[in-house]
C-alpha positions as CSV (number, residue, x, y, z in Angstrom):
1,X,140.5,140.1,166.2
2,X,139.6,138.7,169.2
3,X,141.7,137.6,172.1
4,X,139.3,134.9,173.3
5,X,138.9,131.4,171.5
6,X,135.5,129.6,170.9
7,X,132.2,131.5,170.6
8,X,130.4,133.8,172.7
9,X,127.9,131.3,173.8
10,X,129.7,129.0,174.9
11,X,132.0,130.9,177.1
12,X,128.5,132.5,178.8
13,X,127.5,128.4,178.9
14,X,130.8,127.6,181.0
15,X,130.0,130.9,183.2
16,X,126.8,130.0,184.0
17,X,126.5,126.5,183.9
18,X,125.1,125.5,181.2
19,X,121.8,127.4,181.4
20,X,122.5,129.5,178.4
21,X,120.5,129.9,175.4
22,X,121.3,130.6,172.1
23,X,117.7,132.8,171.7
24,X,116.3,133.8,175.0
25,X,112.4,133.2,175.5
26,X,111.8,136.9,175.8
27,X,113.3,137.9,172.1
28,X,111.2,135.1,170.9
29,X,108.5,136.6,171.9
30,X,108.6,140.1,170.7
31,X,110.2,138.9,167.6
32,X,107.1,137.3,166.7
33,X,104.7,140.5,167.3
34,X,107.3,142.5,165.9
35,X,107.3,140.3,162.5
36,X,103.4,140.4,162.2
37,X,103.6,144.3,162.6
38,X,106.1,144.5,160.6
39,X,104.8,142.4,157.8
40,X,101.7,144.3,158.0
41,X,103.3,147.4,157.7
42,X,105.2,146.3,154.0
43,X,101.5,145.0,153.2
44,X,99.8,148.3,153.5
45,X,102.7,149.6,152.0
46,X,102.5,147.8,148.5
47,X,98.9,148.6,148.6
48,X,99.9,152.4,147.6
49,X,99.9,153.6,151.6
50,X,102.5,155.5,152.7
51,X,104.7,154.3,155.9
52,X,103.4,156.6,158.2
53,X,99.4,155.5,157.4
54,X,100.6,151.9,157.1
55,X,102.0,152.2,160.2
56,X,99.5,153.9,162.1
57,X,96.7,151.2,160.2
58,X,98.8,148.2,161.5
59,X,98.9,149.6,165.0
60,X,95.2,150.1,164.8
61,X,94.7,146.9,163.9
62,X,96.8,145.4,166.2
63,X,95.1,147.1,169.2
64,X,91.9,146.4,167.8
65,X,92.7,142.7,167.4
66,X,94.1,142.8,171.6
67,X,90.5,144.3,172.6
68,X,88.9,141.4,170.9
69,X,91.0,138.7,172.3
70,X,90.0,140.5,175.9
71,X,86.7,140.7,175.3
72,X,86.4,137.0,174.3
73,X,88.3,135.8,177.4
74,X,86.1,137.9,179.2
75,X,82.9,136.6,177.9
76,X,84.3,133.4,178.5
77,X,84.6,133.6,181.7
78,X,81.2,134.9,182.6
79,X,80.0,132.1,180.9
80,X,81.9,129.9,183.2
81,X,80.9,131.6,186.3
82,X,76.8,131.2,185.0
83,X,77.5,127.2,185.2
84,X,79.5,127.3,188.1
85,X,82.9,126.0,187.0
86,X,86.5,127.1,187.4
87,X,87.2,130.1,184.5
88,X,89.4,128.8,181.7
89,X,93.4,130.1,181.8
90,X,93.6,133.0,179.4
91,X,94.2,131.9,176.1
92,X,95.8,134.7,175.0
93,X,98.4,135.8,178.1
94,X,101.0,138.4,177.6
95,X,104.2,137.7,176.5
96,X,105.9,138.8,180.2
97,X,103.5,136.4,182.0
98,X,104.0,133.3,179.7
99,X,107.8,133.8,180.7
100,X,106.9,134.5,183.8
101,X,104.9,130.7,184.0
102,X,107.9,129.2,182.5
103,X,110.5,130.9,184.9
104,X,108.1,130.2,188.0
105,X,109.5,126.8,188.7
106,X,112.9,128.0,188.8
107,X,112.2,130.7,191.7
108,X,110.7,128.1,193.5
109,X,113.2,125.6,193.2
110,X,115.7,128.1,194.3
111,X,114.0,128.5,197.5
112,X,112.6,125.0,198.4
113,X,115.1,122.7,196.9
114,X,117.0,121.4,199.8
115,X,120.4,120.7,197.5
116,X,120.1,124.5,196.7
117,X,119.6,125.5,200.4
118,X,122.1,123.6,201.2
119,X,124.8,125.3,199.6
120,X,123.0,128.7,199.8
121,X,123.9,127.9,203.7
122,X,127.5,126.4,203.2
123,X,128.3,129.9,201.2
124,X,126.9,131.7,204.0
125,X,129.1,129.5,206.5
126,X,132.6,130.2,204.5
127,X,131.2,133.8,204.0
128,X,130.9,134.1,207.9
129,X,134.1,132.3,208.6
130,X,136.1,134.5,205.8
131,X,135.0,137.3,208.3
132,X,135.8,136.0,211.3
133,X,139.7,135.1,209.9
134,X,139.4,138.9,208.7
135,X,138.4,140.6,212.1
136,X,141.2,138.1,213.6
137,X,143.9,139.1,211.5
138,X,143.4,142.9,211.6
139,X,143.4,142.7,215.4
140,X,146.4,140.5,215.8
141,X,148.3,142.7,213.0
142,X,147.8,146.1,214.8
């Protein structure tokens, strides 16, 4: 039993303002690699190898695969330098900098949104005042 009512997520939606999710972008994102391994894995395993090979075969693969996709992006973008244009965004980004490309806007709004600076300042204000009213009353209570 639990003391609280409602569900988890919705309590963490009142705490933070609304800005929870119910799966965040980075599970997402290892779920999916995970799966494909993981898949693989059961694949080579039904094929008569045992999990230790299958593994080791997926993760082959897998890096294998990674070392292509580099090398592509790579040749693409020596192409692009020969003709003089702009190389093309990776295609194939990690997962940590596609969140990082969807959290980017966020950062910056919390340092160049004048709403947000706003009450960044007013918190410092009552902070510094909060002080003040502390040094006051520890002097006047002595």
């Amino acid at each position: 039993m639990s003391f609280m009512k409602g569900d988890l997520l919705a309590k963490t939606r009142k705490l933070v303002k609304g800005l929870a999710k119910a799966e965040p972008v980075w599970l997402k994102a290892m779920e999916n690699l995970a799966r494909v391994f993981a898949w693989r894995v059961l694949d080579l395993k039904e094929q008569g190898a045992n999990e230790e090979e299958a593994m080791l075969v997926a993760d082959m693969e897998y890096r294998v695969e990674r070392k292509g996709k580099k090398k592509a992006y790579a040749r693409l973008k020596q192409i692009a330098r020969l003709q003089g244009k702009r190389p093309p965004p990776n295609p194939y980004p990690s997962a940590v900098k596609e969140i990082q490309v969807e959290e980017k806007k966020f950062v910056r709004d919390r340092f160049y949104n004048p709403h947000r600076i706003q009450i960044v300042q007013k918190l410092k204000q009552d902070k510094a005042q909060e002080m003040m009213d502390r040094r006051a009353g520890g002097f006047l209570g002595s």
